[in-house]
C-alpha positions as CSV (number, residue, x, y, z in Angstrom):
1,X,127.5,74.3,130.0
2,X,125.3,77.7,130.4
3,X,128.5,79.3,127.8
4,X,126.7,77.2,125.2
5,X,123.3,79.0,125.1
6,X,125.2,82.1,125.3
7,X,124.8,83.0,122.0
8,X,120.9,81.9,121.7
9,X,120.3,84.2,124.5
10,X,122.2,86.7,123.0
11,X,120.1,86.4,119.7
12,X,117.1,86.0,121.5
13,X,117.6,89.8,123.3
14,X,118.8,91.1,120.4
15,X,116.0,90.4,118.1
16,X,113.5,91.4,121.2
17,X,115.0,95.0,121.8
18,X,115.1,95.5,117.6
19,X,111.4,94.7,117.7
20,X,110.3,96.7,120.2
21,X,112.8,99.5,118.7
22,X,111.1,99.1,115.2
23,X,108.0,99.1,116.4
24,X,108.3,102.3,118.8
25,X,110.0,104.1,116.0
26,X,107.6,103.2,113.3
27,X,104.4,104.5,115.9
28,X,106.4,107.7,116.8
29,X,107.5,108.5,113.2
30,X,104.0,107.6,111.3
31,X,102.0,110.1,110.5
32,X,98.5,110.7,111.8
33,X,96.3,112.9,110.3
34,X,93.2,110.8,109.9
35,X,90.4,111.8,106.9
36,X,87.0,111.1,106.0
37,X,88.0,108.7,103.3
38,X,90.9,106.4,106.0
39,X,87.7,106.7,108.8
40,X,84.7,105.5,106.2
41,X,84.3,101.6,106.2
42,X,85.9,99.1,103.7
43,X,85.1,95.9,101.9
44,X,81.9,95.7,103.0
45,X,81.1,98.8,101.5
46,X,78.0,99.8,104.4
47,X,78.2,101.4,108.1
48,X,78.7,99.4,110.9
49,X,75.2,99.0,112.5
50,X,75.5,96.2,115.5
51,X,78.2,95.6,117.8
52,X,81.4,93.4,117.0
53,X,80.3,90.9,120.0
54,X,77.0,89.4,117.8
55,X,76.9,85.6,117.7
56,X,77.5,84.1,114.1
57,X,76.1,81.1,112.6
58,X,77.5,77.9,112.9
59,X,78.0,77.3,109.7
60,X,80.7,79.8,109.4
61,X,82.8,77.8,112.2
62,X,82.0,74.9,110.3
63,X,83.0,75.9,107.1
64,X,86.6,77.5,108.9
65,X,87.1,74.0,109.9
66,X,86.5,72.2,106.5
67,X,89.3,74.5,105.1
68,X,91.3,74.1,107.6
69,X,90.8,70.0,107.3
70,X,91.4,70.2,103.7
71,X,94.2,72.6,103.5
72,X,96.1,70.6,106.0
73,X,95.6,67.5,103.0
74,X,97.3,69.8,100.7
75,X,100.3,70.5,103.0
76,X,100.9,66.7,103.1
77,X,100.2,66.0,99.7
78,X,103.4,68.1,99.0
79,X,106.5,66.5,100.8
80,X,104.8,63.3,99.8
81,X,104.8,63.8,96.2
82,X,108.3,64.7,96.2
83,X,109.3,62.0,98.2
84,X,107.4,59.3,96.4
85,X,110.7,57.2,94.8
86,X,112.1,57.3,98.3
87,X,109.4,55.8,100.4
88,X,108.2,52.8,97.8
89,X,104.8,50.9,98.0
90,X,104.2,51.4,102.3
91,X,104.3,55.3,101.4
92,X,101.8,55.3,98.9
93,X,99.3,53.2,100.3
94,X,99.8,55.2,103.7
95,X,99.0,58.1,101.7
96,X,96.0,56.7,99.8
97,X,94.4,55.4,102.7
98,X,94.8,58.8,104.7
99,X,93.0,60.5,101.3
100,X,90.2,57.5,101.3
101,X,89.4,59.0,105.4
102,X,89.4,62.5,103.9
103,X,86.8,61.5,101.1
104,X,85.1,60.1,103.7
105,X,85.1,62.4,105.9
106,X,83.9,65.1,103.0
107,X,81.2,63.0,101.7
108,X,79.7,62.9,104.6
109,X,80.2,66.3,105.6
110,X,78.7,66.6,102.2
111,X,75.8,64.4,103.0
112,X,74.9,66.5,106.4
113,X,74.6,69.6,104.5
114,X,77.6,71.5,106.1
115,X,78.3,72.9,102.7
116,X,74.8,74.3,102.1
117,X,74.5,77.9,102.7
118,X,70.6,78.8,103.0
């Protein structure tokens, strides 16, 4: 019985010891000359003048989430519109009631102010 995981194992240390190879050979061969232009600070475009461990609003957690929530609509809004000949009437007002909860759920979210950025 163990004979058939054999191979799975075998994959599985493989692909371990050629990531950790890859990675050790990409550190040791890199090079690393730093300069003024790879040290100064990017995107935001100033100095870093606090420390990384400073509380952040609220409203960029809850902001994270609505994209989250919403993204996750789109993901299932794919396979079902594809689907949609296969899985008949039950399928689509499965789906429609599952995007009436999201509006719902956004409208109100909408209504609180979550969206509002002072």
């Amino acid at each position: 019985m163990l004979t058939e995981y054999l191979p799975v194992l075998l994959f599985l240390l493989v692909s371990i010891i050629f990531s950790i190879g890859v990675l050790s050979l990409s550190f040791i061969v890199s090079p690393k000359k730093p300069s003024n232009e790879k040290l100064s600070p990017y995107e935001c475009g100033f100095e870093p003048f606090d420390d990384a461990r400073t509380k952040f609003d609220i409203r960029f957690y809850l902001v994270a989430l609505l994209f989250i929530i919403f993204d996750l609509e789109v993901a299932f809004l794919f396979p079902w519109a594809i689907s949609l000949k296969n899985i008949g009437l039950f399928g689509y007002t499965s789906m429609m009631i599952f995007l009436i909860i999201l509006t719902i759920g956004f409208i109100y979210e909408w209504k609180k102010g979550a969206l509002e950025w002072e």
